[in-house]
C-alpha positions as CSV (number, residue, x, y, z in Angstrom):
1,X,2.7,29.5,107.8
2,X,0.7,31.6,110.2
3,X,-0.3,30.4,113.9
4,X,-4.1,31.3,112.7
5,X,-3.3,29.1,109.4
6,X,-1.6,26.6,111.0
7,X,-4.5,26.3,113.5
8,X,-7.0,25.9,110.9
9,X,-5.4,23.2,109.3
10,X,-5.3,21.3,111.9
11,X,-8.8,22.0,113.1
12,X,-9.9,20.7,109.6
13,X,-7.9,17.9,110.3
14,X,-9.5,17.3,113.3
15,X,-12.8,17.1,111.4
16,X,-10.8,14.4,109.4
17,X,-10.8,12.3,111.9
18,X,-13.9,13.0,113.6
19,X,-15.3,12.1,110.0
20,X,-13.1,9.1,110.4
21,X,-14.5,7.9,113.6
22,X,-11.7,9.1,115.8
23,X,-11.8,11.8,118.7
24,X,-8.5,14.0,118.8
25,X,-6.2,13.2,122.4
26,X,-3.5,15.5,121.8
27,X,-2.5,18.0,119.2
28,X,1.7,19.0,118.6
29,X,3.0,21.9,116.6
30,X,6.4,22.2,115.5
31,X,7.8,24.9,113.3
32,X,11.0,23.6,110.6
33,X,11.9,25.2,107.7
34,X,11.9,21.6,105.7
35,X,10.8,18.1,106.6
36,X,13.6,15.9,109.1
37,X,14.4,13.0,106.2
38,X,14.1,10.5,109.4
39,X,10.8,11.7,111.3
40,X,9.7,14.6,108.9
41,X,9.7,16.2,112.5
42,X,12.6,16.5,114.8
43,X,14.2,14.1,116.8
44,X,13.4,15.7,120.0
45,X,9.5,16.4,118.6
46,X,9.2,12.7,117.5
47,X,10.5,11.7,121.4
48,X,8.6,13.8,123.0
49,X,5.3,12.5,120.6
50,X,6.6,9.0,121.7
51,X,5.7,10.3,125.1
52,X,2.2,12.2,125.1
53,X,0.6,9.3,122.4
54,X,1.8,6.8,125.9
55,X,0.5,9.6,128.2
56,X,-3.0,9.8,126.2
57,X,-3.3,6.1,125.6
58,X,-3.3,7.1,121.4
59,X,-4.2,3.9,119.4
60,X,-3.2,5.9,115.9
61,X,-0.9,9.2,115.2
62,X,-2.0,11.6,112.2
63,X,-0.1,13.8,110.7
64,X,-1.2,16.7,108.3
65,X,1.5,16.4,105.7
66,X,2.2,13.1,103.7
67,X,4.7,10.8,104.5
68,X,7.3,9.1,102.5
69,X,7.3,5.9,103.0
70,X,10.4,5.7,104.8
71,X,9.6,8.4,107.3
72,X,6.2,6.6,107.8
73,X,8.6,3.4,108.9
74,X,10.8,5.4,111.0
75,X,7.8,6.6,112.9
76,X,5.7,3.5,113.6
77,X,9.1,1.9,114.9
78,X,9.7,4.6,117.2
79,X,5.9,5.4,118.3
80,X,5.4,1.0,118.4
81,X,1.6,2.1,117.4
82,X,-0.7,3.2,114.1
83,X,1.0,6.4,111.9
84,X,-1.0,7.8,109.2
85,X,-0.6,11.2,107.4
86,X,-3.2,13.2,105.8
87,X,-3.6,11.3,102.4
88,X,-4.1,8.2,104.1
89,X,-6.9,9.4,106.2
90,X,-8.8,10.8,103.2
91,X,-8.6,7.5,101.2
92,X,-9.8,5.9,104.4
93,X,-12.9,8.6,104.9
94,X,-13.7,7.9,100.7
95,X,-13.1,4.1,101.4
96,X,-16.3,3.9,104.1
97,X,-18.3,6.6,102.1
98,X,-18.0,5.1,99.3
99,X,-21.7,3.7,97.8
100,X,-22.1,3.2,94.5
101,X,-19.9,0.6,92.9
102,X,-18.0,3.5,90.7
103,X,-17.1,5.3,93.9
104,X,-15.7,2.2,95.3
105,X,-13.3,1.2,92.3
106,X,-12.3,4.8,92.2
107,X,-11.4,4.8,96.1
108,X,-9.8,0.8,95.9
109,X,-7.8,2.6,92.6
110,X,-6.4,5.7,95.2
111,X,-5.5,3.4,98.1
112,X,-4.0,0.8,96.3
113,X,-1.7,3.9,94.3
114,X,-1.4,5.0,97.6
115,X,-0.4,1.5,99.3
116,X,1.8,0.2,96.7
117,X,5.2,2.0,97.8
118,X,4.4,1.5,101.1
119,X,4.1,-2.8,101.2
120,X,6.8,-3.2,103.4
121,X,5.2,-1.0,106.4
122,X,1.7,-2.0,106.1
123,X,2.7,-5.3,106.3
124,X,4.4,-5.3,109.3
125,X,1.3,-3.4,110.7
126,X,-1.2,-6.2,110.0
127,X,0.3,-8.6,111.6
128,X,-0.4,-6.1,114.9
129,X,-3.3,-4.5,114.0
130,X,-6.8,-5.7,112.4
131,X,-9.6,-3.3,110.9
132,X,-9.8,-0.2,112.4
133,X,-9.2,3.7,110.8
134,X,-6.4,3.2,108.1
135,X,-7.3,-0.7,107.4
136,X,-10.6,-0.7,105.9
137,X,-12.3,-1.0,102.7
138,X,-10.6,-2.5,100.1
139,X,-7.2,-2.5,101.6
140,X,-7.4,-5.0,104.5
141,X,-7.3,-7.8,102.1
142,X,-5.0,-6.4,99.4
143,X,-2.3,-6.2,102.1
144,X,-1.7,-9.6,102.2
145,X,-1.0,-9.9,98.6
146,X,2.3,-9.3,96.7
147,X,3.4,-6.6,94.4
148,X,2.3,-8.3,91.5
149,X,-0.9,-9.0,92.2
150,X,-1.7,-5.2,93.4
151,X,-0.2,-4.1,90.5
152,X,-2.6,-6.4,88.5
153,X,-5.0,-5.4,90.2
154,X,-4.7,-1.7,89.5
155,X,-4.3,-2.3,86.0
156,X,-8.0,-4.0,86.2
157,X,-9.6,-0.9,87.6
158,X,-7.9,1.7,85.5
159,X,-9.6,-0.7,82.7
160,X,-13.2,-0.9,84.5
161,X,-13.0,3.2,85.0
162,X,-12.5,3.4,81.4
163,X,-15.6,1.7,80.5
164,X,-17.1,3.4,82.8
165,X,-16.2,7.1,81.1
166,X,-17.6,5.7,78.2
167,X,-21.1,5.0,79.7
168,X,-20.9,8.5,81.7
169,X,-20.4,9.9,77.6
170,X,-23.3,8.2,76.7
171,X,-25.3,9.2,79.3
172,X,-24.1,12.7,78.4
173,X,-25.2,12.5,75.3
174,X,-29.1,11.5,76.2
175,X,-28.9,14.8,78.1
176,X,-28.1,16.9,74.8
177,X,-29.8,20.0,74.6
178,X,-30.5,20.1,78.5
179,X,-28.9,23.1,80.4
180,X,-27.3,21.4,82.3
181,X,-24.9,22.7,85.6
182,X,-22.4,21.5,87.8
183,X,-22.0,22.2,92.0
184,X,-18.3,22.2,92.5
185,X,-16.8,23.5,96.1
186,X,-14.7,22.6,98.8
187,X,-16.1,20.4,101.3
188,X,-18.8,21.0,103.9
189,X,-19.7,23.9,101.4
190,X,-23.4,23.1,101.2
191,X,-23.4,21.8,97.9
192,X,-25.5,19.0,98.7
193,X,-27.8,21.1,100.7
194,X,-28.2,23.8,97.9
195,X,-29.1,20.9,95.5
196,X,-31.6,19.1,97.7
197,X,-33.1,22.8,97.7
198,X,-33.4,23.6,94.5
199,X,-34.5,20.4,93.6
200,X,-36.8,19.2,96.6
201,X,-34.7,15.8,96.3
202,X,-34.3,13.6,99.8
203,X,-30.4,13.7,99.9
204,X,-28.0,13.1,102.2
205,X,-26.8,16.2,104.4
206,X,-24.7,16.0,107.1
207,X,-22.4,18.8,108.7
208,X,-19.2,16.7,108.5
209,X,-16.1,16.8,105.6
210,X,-17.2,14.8,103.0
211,X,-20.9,13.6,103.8
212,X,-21.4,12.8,100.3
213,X,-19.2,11.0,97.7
214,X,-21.2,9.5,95.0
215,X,-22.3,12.5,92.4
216,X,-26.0,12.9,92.0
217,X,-27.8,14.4,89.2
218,X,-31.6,16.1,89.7
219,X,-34.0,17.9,88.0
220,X,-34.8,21.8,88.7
221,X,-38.2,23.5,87.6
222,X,-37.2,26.6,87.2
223,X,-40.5,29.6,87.3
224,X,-39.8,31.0,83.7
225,X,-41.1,26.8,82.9
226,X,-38.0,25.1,81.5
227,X,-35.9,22.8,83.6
228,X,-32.4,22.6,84.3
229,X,-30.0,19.1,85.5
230,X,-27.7,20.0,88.6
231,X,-25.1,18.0,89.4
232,X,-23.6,17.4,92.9
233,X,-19.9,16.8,93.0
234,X,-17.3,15.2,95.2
235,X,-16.3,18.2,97.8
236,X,-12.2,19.3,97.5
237,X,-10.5,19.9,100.0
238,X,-7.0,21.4,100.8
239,X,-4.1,18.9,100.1
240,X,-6.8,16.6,98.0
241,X,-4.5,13.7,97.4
242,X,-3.8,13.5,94.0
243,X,-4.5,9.5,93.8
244,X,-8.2,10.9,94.4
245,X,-8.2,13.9,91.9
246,X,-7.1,11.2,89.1
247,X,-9.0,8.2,90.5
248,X,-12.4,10.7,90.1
249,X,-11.2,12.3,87.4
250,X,-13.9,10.1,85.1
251,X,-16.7,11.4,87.7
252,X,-16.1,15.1,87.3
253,X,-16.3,14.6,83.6
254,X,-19.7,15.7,84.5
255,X,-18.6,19.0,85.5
256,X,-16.9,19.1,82.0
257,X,-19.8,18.9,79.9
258,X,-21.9,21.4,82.2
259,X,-23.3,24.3,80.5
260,X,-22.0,26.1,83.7
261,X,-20.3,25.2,87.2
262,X,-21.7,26.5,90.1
263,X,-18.8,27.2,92.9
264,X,-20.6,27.3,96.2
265,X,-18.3,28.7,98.9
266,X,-19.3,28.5,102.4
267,X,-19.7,32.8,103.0
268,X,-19.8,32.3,106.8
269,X,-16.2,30.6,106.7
270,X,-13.1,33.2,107.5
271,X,-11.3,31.4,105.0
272,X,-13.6,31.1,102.1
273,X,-11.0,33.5,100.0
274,X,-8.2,30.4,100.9
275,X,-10.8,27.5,100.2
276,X,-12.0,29.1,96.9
277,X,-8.2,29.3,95.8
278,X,-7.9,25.5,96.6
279,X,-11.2,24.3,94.6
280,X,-9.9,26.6,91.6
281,X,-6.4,25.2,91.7
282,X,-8.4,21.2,91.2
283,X,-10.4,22.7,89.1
284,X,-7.8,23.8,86.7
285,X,-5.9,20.3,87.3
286,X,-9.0,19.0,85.7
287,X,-8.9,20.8,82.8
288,X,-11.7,22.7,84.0
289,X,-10.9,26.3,83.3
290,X,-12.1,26.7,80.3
291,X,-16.1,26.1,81.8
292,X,-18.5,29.9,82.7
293,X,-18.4,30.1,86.3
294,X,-20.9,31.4,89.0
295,X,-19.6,31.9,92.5
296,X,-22.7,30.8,94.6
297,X,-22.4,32.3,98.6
298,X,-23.8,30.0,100.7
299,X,-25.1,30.0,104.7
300,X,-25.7,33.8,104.7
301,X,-27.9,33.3,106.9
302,X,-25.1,32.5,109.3
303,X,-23.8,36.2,109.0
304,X,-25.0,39.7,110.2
305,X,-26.6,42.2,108.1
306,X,-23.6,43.8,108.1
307,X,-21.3,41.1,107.7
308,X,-23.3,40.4,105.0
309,X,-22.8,43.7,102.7
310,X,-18.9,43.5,103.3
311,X,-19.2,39.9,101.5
312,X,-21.2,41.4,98.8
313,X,-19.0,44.2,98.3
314,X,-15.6,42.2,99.1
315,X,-17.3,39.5,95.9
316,X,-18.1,42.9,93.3
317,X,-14.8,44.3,94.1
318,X,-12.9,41.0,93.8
319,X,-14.1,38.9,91.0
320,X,-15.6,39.6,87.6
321,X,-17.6,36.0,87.6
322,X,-21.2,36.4,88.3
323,X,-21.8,36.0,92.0
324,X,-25.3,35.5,94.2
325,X,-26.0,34.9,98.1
326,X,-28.1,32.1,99.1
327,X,-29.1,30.3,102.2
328,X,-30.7,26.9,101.8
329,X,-32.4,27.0,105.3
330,X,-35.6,28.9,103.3
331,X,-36.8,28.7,100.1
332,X,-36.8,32.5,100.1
333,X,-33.2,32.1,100.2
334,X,-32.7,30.5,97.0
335,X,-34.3,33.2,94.7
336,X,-31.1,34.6,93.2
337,X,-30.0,31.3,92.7
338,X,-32.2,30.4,90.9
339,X,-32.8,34.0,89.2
340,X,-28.8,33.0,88.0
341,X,-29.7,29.7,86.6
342,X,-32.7,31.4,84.4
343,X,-30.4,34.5,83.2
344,X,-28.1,31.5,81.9
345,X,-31.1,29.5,80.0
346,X,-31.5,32.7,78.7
347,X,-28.3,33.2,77.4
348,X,-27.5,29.8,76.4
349,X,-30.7,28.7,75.0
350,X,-32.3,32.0,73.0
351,X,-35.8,31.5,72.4
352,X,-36.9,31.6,68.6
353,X,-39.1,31.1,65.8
354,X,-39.0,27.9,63.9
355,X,-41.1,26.8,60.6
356,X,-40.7,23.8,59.2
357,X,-42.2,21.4,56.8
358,X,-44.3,18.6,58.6
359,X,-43.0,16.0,56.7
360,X,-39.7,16.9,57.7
361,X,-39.9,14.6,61.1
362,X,-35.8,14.4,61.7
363,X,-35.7,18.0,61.9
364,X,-38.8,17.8,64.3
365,X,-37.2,15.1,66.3
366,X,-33.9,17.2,66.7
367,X,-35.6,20.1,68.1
368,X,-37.7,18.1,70.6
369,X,-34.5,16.3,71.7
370,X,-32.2,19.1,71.6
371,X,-34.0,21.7,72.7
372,X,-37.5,22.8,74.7
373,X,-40.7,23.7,72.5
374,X,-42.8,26.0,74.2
375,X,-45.3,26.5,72.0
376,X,-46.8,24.5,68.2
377,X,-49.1,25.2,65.7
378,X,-49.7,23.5,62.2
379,X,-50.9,25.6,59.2
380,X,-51.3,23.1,56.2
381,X,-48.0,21.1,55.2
382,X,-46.2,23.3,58.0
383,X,-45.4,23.8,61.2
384,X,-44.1,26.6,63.5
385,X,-42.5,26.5,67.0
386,X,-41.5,28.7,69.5
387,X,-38.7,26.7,71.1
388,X,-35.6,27.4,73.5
389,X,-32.4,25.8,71.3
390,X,-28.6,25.9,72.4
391,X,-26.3,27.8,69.3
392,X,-24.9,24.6,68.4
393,X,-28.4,23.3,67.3
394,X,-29.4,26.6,65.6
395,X,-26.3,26.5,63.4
396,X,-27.4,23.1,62.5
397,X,-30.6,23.7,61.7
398,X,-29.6,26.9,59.8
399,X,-28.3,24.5,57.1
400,X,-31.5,22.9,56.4
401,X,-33.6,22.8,53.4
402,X,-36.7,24.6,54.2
403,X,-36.3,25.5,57.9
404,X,-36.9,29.0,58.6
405,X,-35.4,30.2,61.9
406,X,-36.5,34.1,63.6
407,X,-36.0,35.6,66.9
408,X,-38.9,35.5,69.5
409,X,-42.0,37.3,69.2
């Protein structure tokens, strides 16, 4: 790994534990060309840690790979205070983010995965240490407990999640014939502020990893007079613990059944190319790769005019999705945003012609569930529309006695 790589990373996780309610003391680097089986680092490096975490008076020591259990041990014995690696801290950032009582049995579901091989240490920590960064949220009381009961436990959520997938599906299913679109990014992208601009919704937006957890769905009038459903998705991030990716795996189901995922990358970032890589390689974990993609550059405004045309050109060059600039600081900012999301109604939902008989009301239901009339008129026994309708509903109503389907005037 590079210095400037290496840096980065742990600058972000820095921001983990700033996030996390922590300030940073001390930072150590050590370069090995695989993990010490005792320490993960060296014996000298984990001696000389030993001494600045005394020196700085640090109450917990973070480390930005994960852990095996047994190194974990090794380390608290040695260090006599708090060790935590990067998984840990996540969970722990999800676990007092958390709001909605999904979120919460999907983080409980990744700590306890995460918690289970490690009993033996944690246990010997709570009899030290009570609450703080690490101990919170669903873990401080499942600590006390045995294996069997954690593993019941576990077993109970995976069966809540479930029913919970099936209510998302239904949900889903109310939305049929919406255009409907997915943010996806890595975190801190601006998803949340993109969608609270687009859609004029109070959301929350905060310039740290992971200000938003729970995925919310809103409505966006869109000029050319349809509407389109955006939803907001839990940010990635590099190293994403994969207790998380499968604990949420029932949330981003959502993304799934979009009509399109919108990847916002943060343009002003010197690493977008490296965080677009990392939300791509979740993505496809999820089963996700199969689902049109927009590339969406956010906080342009952050750049130089210059600066600027080198991302637009670097984005033509490089990829062969569609890809638009935004800001969300003006509205102005937004327009080819939103110019994107109406070339895709456009696409996916071709206006036409209907006429059908007035007496035949399912058909009439179908197309006012499924689809968006713009315009009805009623000559005798029947009626035409002008309507936007996705394929799938066309090739149904194709098959109907005495509907007669044309292209748009």
């Amino acid at each position: 790994m590079a210095p400037t790589e290496a840096d980065e990373h742990l600058e972000e996780l820095g921001r983990l534990a700033d996030t996390a309610g922590a300030s940073v003391a001390a930072v150590l680097i050590q370069r090995l060309s695989a993990p010490h089986p005792r320490y993960f680092i060296g014996e000298g490096k984990a001696q000389q840690l030993k001494t600045v975490a005394k020196e700085r008076d640090a109450t917990v020591v973070v480390f930005d790979d994960e852990l095996s259990p047994a190194q974990g041990k090794n380390l608290e014995d040695l260090l006599e205070t708090r060790v935590m690696d990067r998984t840990e801290l996540i969970l722990d950032i999800f676990a007092t983010r958390a709001r909605t009582n999904e979120a919460q049995l999907q983080v409980e579901l990744a700590q306890l995965e995460y918690l289970l091989p490690r009993l033996k240490r944690m246990w010997s920590h709570l009899s030290r240490i009570r609450g703080g960064i690490g101990l919170r949220g669903p873990g401080e009381t499942q600590l006390e407990t045995d294996r069997r009961i954690i593993t019941r436990r576990i077993s109970d959520l995976r069966e809540k999640l479930q029913i919970v997938a099936r209510r998302r599906a239904t949900q889903r299913k109310g939305r049929r014939g919406e255009f409907q679109a997915a943010l996806v990014g890595y975190t801190n992208a601006g998803k949340s502020s993109l969608l609270r601009g687009l859609s004029g919704a109070d959301l929350v937006v905060e310039d740290r990893l992971f200000a938003t957890l729970d995925p919310a769905t809103r409505k966006v009038d869109l000029p050319m007079g349809t509407s389109v459903l955006i939803t907001d998705t839990v940010g990635f991030i590099r190293k994403l613990p994969h207790h998380l990716v499968a604990s949420f795996r029932a949330t981003l189901e959502e993304a799934a059944e979009a009509d399109l995922l919108l990847h916002v990358i943060d343009g002003s970032h010197p690493r977008w190319l490296d965080q677009k890589v990392v939300v791509e390689e979740v993505l496809a974990e999820l089963d996700l790769g199969e689902v049109p993609v927009a590339l969406v550059f956010n906080k342009v405004d952050q750049l130089t005019h210059d600066e600027e045309e080198a991302l637009r050109s670097e984005a033509d060059r490089r990829f062969r999705e569609a890809a638009v600039f935004t800001s969300t600081m003006e509205r102005e900012g937004l327009q080819e945003v939103i110019g994107l999301l109406e070339d895709q109604v456009r696409k996916q939902r071709p206006e036409v012609r209907l006429t059908i008989p007035a007496a035949d009301g399912e058909t009439l239901a179908t197309i006012y569930r499924e689809g968006e009339v713009l315009s009805r008129e009623e000559s005798g026994t029947m009626i035409d529309l002008r309507a936007r309708l996705p394929e799938p509903t066309l090739g149904r109503l194709r098959q109907r006695e005495g509907v007669r389907i044309g292209g748009a005037a």
